[in-house]
N, C-alpha and C positions, 0 to 999 in steps of 0.2 A: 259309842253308846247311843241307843235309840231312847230318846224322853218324849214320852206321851203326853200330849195338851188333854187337859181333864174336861174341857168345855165340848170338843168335837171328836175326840178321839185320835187323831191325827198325829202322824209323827213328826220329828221338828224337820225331817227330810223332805215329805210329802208337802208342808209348809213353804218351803224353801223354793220346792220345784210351782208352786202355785202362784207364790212371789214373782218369781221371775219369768212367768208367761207372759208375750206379747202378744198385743192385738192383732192381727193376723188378715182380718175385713177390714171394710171400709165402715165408715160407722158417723153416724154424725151426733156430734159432742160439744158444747161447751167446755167440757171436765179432758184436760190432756196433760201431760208432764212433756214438756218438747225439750229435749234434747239432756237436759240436767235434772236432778232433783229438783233444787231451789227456783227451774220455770215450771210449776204448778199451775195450772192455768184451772180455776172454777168458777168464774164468772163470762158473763155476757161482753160484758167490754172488756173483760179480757182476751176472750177469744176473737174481738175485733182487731184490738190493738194488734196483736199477737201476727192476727192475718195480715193485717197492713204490714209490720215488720218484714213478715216471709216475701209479700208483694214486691215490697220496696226492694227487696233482697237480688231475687230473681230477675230484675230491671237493670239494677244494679250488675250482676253478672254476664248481663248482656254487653253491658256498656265495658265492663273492663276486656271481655274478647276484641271489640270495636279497637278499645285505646290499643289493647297489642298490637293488630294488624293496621293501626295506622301509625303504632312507631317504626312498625317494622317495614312499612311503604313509602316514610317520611325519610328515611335511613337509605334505603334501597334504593332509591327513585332518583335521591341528592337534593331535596328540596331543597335550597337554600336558603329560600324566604320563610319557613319553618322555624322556628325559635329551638321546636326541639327537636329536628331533625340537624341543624346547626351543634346544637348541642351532644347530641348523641355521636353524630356520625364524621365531626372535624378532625383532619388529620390527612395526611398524604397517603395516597395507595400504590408505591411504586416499590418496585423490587422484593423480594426476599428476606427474612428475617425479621428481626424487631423495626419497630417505626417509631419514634417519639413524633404526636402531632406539635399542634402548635398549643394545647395547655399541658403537656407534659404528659400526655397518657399516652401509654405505651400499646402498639397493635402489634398483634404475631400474624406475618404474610405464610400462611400455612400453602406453596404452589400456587401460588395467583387466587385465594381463597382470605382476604385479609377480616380476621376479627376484630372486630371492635370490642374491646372488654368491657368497658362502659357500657357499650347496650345492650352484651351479652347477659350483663352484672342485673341489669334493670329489667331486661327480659326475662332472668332465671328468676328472680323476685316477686315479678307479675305472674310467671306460670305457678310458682305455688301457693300463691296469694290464691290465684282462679280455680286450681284442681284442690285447696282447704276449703273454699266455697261454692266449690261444684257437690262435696262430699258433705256438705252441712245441708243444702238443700234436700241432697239424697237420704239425708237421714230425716229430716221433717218431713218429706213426702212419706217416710216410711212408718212416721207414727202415723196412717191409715185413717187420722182425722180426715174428713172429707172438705173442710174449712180450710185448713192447711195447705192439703192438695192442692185446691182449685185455686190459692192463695199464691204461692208457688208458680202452677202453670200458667196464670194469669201473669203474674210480672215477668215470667222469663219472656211469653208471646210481647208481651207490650213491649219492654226491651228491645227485643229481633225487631218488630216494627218501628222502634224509634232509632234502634242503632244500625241497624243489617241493612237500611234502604237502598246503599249504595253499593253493597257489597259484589254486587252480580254486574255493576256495570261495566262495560269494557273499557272505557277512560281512565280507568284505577289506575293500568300497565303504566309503564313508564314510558313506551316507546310513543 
């Protein structure tokens, strides 16, 4: 059944599909709904706040890639003086089959390829911790707010520049 609005003419379909049009540009706004209903954003310090939020966000993102690839080289490497490379990675790596270390966690020697479940368990945890908050940035950039954006690229660069410094240098390796 098509019901006609008596104010504009319009059907409740025509209504519906106008509702749900997104912005599409880049547009610069105080006025934005980021990500939910209930974040309505129509003020000026809110759309500060908001930015700072997304900023911090994208910094933050940076720094959780860092923490994986330095458990995963604290693990790798055998740091020992490592609290959590100790933790993560204790345990004997010889032979074949299951392994209890020394706190009772069990590793499977998959041919000379031994996992640690513990920081597989912590690993799998962080990457979907990092790919939920890969996917929320990508949705703030994509409400096309300009504030937002540059809110966003801004913390992810600062991040890389505060977390990434060392990433490239050749001392990482173990050898």
């Amino acid at each position: 059944a098509v019901v006609s609005t008596q104010s504009t003419g319009e059907t409740e379909n025509e209504m519906s599909m106008d509702m749900m049009m997104m912005q599409m540009t880049f547009y610069v706004s105080r006025k934005v709904t980021v990500l939910f209903d209930i974040w309505d954003i129509k003020t000026l310090s809110g759309i500060i706040l908001t930015s700072l939020f997304w900023c911090l966000a994208g910094f933050l993102y940076q720094g959780l890639k860092y923490f994986r690839g330095y458990i995963h080289r604290s693990c790798q490497c055998g740091t020992e003086g490592s609290i959590l490379g100790r933790f993560l990675s204790s345990g004997s790596r010889t032979g074949y089959g299951a392994i209890e270390n020394s706190q009772g966690v069990t590793e499977v020697d998959n041919g000379g390829s031994t996992i640690n479940w513990r920081l597989h368990l912590v690993q799998t945890f962080l990457q979907m911790v990092q790919t939920t908050s890969s996917y929320f940035l990508m949705l703030v950039i994509m409400t096309y707010n300009l504030w937002l954006f540059l809110a966003v690229i801004v913390g992810d660069a600062l991040g890389y520049l505060f977390f990434q410094r060392h990433s490239f240098d050749n001392s990482d390796h173990c050898n």
